[in-house]
PDB file with SEQRES, HELIX, SHEET and CRYST1 records, atoms N, CA, C and O in Angstrom:
SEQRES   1 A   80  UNK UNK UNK UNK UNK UNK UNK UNK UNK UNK UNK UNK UNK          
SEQRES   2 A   80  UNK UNK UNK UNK UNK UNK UNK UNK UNK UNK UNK UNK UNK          
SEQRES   3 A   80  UNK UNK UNK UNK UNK UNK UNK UNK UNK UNK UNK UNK UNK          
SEQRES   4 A   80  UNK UNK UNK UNK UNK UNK UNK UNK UNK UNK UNK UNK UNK          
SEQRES   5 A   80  UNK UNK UNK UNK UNK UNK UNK UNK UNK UNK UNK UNK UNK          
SEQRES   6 A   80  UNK UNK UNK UNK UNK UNK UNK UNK UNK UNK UNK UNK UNK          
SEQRES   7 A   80  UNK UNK                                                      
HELIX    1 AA1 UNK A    2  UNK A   18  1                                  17    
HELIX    2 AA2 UNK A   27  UNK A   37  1                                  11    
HELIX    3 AA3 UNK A   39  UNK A   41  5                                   3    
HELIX    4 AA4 UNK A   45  UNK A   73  1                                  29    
CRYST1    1.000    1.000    1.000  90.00  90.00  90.00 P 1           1          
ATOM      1  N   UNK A   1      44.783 -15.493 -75.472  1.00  0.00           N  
ATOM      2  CA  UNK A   1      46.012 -16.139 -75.055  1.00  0.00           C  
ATOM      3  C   UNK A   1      46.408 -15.667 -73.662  1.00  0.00           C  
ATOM      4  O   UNK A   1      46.483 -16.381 -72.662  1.00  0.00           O  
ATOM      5  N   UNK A   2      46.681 -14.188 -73.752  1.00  0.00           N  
ATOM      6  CA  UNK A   2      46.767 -13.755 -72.034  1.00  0.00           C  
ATOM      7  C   UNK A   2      45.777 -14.420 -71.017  1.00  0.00           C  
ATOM      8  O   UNK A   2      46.110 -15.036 -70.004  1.00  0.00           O  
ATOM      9  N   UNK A   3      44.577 -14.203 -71.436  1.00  0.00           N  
ATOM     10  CA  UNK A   3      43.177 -14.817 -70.621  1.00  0.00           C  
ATOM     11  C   UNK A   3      43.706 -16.430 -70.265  1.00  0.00           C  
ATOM     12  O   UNK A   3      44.120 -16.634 -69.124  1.00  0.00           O  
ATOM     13  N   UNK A   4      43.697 -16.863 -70.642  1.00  0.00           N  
ATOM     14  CA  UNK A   4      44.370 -18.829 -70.863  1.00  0.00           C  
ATOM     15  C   UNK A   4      46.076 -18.687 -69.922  1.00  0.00           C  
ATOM     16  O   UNK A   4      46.247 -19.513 -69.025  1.00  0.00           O  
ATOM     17  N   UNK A   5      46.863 -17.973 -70.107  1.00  0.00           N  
ATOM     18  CA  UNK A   5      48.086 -17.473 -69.350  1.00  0.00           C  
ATOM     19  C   UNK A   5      47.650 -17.540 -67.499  1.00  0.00           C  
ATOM     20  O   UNK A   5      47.737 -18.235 -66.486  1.00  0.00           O  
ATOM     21  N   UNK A   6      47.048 -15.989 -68.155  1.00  0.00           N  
ATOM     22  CA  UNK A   6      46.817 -16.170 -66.408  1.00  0.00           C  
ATOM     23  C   UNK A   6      45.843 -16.701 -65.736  1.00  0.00           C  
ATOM     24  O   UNK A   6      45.782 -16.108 -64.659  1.00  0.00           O  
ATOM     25  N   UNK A   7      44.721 -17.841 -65.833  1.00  0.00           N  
ATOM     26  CA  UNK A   7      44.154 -18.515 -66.031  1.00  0.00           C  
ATOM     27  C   UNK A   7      45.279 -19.834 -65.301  1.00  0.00           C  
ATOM     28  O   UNK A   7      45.284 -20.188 -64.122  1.00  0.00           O  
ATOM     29  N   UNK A   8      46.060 -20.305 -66.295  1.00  0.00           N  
ATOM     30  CA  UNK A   8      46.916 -20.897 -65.728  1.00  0.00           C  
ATOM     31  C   UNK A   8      48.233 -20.763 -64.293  1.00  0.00           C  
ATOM     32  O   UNK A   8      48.535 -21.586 -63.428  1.00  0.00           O  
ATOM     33  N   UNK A   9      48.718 -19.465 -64.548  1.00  0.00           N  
ATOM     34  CA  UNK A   9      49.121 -19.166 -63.642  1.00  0.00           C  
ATOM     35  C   UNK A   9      48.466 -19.314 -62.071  1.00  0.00           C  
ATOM     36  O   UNK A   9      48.930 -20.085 -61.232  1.00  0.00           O  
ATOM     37  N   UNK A  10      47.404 -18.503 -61.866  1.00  0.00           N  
ATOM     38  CA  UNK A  10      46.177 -18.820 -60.921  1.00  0.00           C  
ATOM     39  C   UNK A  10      45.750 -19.821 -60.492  1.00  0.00           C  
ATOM     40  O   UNK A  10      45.181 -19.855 -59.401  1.00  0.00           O  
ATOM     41  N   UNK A  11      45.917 -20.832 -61.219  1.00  0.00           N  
ATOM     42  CA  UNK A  11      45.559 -22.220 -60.628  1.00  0.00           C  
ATOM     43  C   UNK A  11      46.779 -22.841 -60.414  1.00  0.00           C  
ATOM     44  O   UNK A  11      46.546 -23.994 -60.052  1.00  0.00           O  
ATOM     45  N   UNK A  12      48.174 -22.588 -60.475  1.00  0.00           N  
ATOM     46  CA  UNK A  12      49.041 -23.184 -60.269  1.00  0.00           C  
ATOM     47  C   UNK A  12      49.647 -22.533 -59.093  1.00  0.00           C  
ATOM     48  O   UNK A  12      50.596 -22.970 -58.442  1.00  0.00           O  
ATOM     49  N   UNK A  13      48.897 -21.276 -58.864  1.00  0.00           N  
ATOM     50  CA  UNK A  13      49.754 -20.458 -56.965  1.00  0.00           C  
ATOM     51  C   UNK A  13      48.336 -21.493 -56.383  1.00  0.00           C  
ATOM     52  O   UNK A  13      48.719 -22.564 -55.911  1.00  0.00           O  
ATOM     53  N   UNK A  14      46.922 -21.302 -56.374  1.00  0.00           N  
ATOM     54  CA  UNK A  14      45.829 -21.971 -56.224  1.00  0.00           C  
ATOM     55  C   UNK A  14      46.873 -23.646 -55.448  1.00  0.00           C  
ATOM     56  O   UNK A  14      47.276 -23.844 -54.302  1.00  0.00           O  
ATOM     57  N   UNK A  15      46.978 -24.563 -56.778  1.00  0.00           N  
ATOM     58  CA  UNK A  15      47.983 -25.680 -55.933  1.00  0.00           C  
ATOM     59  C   UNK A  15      49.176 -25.079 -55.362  1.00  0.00           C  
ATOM     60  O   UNK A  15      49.448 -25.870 -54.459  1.00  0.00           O  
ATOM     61  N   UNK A  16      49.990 -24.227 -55.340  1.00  0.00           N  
ATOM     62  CA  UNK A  16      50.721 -24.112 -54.603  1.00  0.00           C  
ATOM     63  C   UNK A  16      50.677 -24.023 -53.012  1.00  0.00           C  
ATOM     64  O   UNK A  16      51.418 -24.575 -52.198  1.00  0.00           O  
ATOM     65  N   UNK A  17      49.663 -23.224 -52.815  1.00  0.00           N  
ATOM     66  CA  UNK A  17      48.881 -22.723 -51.721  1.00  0.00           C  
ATOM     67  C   UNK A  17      48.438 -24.518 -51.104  1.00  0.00           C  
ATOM     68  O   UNK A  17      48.746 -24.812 -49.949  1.00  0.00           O  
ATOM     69  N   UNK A  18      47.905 -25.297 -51.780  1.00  0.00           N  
ATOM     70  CA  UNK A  18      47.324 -26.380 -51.173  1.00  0.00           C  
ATOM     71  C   UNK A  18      48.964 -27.698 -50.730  1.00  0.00           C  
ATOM     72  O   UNK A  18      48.936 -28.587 -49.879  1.00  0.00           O  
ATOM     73  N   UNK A  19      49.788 -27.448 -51.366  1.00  0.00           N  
ATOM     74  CA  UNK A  19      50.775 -28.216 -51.039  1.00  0.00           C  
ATOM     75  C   UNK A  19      51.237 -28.077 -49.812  1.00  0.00           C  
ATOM     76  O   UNK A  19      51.681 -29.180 -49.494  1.00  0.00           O  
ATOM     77  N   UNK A  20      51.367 -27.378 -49.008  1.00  0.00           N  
ATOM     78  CA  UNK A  20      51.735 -27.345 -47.841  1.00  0.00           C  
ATOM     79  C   UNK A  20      52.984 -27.701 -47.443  1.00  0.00           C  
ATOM     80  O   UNK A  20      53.587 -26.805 -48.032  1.00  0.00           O  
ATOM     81  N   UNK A  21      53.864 -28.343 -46.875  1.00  0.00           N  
ATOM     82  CA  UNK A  21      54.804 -28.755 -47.216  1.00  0.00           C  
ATOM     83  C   UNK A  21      55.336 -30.400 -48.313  1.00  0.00           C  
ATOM     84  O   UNK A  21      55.193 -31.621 -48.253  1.00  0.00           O  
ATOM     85  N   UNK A  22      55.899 -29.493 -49.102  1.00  0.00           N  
ATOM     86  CA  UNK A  22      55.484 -30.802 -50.141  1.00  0.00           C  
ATOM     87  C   UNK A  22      57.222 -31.766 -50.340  1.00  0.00           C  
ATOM     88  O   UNK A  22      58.306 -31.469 -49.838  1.00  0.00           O  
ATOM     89  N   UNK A  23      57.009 -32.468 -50.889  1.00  0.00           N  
ATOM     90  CA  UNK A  23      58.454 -33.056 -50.521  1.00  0.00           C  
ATOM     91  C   UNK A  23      59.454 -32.274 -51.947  1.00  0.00           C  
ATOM     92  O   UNK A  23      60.676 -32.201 -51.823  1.00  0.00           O  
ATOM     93  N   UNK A  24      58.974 -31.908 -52.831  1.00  0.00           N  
ATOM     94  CA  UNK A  24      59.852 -31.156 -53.724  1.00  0.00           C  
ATOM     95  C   UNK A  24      59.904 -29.975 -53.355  1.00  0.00           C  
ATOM     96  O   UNK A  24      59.616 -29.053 -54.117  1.00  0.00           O  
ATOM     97  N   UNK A  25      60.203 -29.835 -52.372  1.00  0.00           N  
ATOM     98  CA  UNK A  25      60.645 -28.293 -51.929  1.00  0.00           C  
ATOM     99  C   UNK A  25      61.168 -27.188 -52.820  1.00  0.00           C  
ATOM    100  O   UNK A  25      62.320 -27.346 -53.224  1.00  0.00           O  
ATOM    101  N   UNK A  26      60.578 -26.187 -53.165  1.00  0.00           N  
ATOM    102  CA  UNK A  26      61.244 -25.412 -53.962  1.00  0.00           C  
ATOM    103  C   UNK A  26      60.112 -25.445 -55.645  1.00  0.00           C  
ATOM    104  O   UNK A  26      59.527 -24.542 -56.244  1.00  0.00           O  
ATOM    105  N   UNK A  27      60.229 -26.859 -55.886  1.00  0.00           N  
ATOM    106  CA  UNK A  27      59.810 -26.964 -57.112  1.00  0.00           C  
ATOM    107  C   UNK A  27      58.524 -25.892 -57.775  1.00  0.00           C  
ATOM    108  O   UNK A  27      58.545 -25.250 -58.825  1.00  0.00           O  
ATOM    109  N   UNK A  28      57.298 -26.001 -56.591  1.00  0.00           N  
ATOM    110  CA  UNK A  28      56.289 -25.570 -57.235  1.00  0.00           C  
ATOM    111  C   UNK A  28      56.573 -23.945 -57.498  1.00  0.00           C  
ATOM    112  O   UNK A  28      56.212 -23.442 -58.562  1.00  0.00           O  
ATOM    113  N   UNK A  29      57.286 -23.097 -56.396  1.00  0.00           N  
ATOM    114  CA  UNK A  29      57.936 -21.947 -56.750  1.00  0.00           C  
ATOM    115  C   UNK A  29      58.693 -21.709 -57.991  1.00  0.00           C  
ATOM    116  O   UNK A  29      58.424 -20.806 -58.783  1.00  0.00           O  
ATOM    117  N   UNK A  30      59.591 -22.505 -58.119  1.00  0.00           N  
ATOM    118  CA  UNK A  30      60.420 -22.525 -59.342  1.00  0.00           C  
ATOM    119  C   UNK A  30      59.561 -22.579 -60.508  1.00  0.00           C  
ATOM    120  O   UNK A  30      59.611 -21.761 -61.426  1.00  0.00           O  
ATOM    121  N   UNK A  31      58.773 -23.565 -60.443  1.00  0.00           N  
ATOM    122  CA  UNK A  31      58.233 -24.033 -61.628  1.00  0.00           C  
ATOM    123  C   UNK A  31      57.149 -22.311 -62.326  1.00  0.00           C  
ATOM    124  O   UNK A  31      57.186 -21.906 -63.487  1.00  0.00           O  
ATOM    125  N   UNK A  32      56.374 -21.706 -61.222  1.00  0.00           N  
ATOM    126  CA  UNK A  32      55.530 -20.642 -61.533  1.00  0.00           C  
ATOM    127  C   UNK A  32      56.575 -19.428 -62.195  1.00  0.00           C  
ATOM    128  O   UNK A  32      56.572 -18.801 -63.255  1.00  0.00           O  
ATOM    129  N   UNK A  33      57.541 -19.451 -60.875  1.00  0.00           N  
ATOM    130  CA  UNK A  33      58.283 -18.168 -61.396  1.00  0.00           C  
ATOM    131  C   UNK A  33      58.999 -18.500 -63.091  1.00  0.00           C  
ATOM    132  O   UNK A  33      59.039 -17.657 -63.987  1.00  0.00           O  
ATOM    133  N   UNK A  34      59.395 -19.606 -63.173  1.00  0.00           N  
ATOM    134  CA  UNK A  34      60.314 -20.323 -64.674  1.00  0.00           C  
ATOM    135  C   UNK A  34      59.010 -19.981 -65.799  1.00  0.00           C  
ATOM    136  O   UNK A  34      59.169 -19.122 -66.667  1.00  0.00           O  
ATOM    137  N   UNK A  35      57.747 -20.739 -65.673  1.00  0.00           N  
ATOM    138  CA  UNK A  35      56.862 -20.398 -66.080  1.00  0.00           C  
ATOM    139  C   UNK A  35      56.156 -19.458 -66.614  1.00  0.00           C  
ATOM    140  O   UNK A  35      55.219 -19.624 -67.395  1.00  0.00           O  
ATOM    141  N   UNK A  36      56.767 -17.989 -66.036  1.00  0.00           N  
ATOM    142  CA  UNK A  36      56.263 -17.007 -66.347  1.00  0.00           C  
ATOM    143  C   UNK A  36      57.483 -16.165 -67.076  1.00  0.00           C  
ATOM    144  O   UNK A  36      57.241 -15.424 -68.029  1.00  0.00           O  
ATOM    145  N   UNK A  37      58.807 -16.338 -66.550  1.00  0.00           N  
ATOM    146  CA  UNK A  37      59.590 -16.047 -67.450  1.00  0.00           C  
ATOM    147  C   UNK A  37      60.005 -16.461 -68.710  1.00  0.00           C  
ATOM    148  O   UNK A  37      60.330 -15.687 -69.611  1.00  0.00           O  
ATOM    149  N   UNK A  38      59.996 -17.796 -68.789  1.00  0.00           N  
ATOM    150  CA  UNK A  38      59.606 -18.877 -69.767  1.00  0.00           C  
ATOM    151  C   UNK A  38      58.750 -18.173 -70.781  1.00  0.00           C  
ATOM    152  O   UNK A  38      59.322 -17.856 -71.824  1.00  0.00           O  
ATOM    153  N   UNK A  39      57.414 -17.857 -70.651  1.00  0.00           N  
ATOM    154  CA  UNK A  39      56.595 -17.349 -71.432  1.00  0.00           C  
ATOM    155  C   UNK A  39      57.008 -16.271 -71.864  1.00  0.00           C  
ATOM    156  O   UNK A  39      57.069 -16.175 -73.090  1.00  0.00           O  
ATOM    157  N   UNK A  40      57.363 -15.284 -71.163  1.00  0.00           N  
ATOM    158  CA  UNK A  40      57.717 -13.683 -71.940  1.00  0.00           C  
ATOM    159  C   UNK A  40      58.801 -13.482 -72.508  1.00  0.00           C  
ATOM    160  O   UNK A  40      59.155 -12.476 -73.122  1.00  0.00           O  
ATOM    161  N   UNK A  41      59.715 -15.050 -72.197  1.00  0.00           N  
ATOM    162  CA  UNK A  41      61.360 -14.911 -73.374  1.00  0.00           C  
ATOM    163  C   UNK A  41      61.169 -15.777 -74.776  1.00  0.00           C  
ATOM    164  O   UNK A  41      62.037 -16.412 -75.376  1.00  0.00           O  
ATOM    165  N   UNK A  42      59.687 -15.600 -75.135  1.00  0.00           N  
ATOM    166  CA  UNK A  42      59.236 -16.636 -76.432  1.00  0.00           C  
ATOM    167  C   UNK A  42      58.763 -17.490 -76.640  1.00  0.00           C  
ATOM    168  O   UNK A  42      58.895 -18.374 -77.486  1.00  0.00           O  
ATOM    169  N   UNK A  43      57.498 -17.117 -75.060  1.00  0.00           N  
ATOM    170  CA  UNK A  43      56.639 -18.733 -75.325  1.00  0.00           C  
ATOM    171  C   UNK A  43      56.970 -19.861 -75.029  1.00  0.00           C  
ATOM    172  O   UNK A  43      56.396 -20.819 -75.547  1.00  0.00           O  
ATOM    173  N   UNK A  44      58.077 -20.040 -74.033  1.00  0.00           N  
ATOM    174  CA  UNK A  44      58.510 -21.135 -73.853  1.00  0.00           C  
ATOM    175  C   UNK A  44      58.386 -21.828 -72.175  1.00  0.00           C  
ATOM    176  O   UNK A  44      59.144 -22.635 -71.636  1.00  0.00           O  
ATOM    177  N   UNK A  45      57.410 -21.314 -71.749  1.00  0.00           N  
ATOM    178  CA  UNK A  45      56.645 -21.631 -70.688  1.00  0.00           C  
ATOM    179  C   UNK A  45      57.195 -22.886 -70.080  1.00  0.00           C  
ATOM    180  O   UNK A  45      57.861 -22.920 -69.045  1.00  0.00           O  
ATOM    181  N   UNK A  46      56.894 -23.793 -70.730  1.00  0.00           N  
ATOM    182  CA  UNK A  46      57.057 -25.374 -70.285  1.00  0.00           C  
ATOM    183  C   UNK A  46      58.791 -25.821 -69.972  1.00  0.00           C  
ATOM    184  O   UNK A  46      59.369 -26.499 -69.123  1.00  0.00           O  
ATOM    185  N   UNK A  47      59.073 -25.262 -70.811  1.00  0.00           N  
ATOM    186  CA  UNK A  47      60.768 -25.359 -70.607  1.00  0.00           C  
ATOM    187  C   UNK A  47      61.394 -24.393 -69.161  1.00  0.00           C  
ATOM    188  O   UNK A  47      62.235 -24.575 -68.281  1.00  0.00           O  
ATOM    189  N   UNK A  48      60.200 -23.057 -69.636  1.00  0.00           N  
ATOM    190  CA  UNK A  48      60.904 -22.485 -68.263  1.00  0.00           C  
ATOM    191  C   UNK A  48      60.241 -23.264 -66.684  1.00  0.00           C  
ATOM    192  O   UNK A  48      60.824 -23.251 -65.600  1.00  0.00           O  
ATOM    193  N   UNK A  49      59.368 -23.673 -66.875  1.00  0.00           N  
ATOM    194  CA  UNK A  49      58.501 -24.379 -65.709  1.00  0.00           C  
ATOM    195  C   UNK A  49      59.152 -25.796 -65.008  1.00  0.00           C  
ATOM    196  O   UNK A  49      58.944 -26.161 -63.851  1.00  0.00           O  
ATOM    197  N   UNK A  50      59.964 -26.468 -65.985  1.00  0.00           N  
ATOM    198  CA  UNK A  50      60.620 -27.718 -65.887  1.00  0.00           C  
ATOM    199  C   UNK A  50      62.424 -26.886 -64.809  1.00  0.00           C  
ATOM    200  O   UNK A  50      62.845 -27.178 -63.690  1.00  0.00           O  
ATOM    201  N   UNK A  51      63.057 -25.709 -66.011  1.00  0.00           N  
ATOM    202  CA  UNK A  51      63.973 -25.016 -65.587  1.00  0.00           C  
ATOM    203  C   UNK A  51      63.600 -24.931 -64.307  1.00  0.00           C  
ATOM    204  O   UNK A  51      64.073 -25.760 -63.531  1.00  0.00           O  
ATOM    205  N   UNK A  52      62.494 -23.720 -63.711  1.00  0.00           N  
ATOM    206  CA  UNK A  52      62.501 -23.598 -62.454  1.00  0.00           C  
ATOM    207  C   UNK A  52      62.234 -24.198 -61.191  1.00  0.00           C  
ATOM    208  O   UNK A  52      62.478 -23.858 -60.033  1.00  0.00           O  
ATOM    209  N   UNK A  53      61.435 -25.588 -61.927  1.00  0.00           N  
ATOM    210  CA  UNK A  53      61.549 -26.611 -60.841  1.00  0.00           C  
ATOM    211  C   UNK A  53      63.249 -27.169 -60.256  1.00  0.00           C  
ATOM    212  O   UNK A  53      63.595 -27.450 -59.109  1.00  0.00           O  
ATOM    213  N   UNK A  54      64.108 -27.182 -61.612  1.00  0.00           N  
ATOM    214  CA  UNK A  54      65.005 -27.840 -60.951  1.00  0.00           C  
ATOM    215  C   UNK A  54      65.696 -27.109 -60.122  1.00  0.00           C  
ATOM    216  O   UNK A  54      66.033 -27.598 -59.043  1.00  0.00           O  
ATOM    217  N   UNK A  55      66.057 -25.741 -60.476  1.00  0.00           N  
ATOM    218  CA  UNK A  55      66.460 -24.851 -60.257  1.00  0.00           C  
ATOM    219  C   UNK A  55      66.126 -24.561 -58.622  1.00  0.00           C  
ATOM    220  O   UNK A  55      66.955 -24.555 -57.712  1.00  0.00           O  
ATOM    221  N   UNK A  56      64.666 -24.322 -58.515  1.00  0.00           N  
ATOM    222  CA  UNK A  56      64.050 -24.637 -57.216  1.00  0.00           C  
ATOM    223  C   UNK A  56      64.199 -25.109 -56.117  1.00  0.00           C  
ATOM    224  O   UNK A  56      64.220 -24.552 -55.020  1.00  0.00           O  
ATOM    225  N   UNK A  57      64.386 -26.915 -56.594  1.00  0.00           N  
ATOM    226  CA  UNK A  57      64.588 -27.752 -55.768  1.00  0.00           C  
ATOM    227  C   UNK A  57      66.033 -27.276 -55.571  1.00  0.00           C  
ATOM    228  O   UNK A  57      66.179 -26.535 -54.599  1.00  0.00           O  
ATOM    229  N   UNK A  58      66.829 -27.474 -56.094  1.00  0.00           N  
ATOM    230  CA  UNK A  58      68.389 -27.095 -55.997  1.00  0.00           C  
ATOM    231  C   UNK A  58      68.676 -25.902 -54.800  1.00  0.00           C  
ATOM    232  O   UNK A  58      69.210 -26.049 -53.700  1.00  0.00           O  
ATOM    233  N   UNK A  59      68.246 -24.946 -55.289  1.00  0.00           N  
ATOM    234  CA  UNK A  59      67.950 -24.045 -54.090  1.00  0.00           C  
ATOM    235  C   UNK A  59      67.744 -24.546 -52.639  1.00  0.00           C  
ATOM    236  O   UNK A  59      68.569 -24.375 -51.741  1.00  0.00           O  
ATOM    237  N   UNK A  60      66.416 -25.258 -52.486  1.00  0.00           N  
ATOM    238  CA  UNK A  60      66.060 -25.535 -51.427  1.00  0.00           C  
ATOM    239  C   UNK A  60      66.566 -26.430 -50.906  1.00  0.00           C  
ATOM    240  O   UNK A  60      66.228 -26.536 -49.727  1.00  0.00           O  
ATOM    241  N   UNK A  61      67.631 -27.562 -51.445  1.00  0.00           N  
ATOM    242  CA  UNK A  61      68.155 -28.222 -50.578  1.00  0.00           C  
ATOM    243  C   UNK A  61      69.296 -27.429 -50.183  1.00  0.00           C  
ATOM    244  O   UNK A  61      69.420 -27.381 -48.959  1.00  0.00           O  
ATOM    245  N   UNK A  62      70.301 -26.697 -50.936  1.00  0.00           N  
ATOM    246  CA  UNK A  62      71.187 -26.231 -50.685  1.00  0.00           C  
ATOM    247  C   UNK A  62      70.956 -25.235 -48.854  1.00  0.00           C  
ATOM    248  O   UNK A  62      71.766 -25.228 -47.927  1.00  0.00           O  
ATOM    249  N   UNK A  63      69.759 -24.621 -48.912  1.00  0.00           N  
ATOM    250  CA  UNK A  63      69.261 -24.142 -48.000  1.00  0.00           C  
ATOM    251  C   UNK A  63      68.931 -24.670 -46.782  1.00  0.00           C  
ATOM    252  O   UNK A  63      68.979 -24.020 -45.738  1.00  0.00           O  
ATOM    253  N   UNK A  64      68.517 -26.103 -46.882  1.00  0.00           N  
ATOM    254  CA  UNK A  64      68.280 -26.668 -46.093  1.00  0.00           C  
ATOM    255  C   UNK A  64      69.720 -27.217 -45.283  1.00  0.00           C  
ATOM    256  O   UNK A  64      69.995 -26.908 -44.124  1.00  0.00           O  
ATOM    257  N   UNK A  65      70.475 -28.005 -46.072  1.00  0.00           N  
ATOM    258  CA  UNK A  65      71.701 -27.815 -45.756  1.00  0.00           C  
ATOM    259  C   UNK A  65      72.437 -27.009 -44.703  1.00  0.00           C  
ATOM    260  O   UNK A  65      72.856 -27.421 -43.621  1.00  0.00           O  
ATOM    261  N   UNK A  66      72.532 -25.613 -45.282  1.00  0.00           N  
ATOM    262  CA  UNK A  66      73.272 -24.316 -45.135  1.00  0.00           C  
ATOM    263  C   UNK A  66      72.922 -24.663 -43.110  1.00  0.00           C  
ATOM    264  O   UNK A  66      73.647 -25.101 -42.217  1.00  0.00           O  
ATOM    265  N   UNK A  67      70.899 -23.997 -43.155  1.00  0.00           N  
ATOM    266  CA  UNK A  67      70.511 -24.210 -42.225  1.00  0.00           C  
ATOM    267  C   UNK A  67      70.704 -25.456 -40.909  1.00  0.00           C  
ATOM    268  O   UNK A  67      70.571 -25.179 -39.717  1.00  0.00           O  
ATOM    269  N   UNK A  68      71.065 -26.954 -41.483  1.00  0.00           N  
ATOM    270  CA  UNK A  68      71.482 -28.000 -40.663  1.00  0.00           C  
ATOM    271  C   UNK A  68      72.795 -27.580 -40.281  1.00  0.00           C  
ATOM    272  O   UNK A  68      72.898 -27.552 -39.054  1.00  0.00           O  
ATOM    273  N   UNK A  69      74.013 -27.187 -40.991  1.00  0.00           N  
ATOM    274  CA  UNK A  69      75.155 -27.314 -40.689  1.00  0.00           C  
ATOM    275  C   UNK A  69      75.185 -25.752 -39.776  1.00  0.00           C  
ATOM    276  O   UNK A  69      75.985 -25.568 -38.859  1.00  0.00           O  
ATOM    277  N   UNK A  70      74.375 -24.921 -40.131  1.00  0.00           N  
ATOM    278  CA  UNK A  70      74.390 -23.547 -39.052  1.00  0.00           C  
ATOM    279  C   UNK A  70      73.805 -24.155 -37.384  1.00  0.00           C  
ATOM    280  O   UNK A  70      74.113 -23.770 -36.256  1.00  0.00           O  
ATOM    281  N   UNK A  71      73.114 -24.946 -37.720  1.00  0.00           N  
ATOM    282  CA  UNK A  71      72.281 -25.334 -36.339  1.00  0.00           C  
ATOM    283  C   UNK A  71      73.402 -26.798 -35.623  1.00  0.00           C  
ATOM    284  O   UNK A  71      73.188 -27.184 -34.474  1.00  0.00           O  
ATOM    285  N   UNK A  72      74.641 -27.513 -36.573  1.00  0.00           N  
ATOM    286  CA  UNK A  72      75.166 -28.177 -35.731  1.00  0.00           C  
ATOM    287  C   UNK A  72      76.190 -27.316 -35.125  1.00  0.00           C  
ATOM    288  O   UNK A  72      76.676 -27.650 -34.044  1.00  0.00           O  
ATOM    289  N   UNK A  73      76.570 -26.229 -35.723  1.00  0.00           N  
ATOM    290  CA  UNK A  73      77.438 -25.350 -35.392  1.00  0.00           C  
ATOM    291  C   UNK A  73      77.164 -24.518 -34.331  1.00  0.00           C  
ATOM    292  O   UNK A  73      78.081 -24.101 -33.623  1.00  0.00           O  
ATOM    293  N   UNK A  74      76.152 -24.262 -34.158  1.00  0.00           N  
ATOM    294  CA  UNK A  74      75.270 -23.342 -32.764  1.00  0.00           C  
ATOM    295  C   UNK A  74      75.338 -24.695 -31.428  1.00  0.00           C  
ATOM    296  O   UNK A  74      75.438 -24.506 -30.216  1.00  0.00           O  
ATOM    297  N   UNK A  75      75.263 -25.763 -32.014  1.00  0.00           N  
ATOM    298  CA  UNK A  75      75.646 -26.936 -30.812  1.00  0.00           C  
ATOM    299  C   UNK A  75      76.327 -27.189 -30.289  1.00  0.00           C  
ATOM    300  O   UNK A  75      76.155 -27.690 -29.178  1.00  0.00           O  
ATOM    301  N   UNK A  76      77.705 -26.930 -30.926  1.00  0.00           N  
ATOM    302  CA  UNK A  76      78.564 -27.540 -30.505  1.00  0.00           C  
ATOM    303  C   UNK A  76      79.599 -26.092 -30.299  1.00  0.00           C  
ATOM    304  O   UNK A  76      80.793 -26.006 -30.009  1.00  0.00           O  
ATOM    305  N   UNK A  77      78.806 -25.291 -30.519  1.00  0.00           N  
ATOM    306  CA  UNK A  77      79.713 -23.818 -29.924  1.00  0.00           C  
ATOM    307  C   UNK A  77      80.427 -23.878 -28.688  1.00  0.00           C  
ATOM    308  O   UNK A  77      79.961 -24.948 -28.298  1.00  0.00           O  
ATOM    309  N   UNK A  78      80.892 -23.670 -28.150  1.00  0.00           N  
ATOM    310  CA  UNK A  78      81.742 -23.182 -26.335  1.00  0.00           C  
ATOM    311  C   UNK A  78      80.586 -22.380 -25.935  1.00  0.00           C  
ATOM    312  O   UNK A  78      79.897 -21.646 -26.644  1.00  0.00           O  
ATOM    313  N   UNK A  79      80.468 -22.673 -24.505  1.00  0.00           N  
ATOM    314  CA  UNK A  79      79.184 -21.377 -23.766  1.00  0.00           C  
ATOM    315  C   UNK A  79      80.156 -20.324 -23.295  1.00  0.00           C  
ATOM    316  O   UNK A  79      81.256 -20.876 -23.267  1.00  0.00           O  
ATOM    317  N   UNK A  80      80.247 -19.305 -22.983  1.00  0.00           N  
ATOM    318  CA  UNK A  80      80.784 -18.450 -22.635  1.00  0.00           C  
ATOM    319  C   UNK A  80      80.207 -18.097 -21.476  1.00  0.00           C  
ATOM    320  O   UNK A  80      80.630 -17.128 -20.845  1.00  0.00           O  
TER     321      UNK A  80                                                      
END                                                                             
């Protein structure tokens, strides 16, 4: 079962690594890290993998965000 675990895990940083920038930002992170916590709170892998996608994405837009409204704010600063 461990063998088959990380097995899976490995091929899912493996695609992570190949996504490059992917348009669900966040997700494939979420999904590994959910995934693995998922599993060690009772086997529930898939639920945590779905969790950390959303979770993920959520993150990363919020971030992205944060970052746009910091960078209109650096624009429209006064020069001193």
């Amino acid at each position: 079962m461990k063998k088959s675990f990380c097995s899976l895990v490995l091929l899912a940083l493996a695609l992570a690594g190949f996504a490059g920038s992917a348009s669900a930002a966040g997700c494939l992170k979420g999904a590994v890290v959910g995934g693995v916590a998922g599993h060690y709170a009772g086997h529930h892998a898939v639920v945590g993998a779905v969790g950390g996608c959303i979770v993920g994405r959520h993150l990363a837009k919020n971030k992205k965000l944060a970052e746009e409204q910091a960078a209109a704010r650096a624009q429209n600063a006064p020069i001193q």
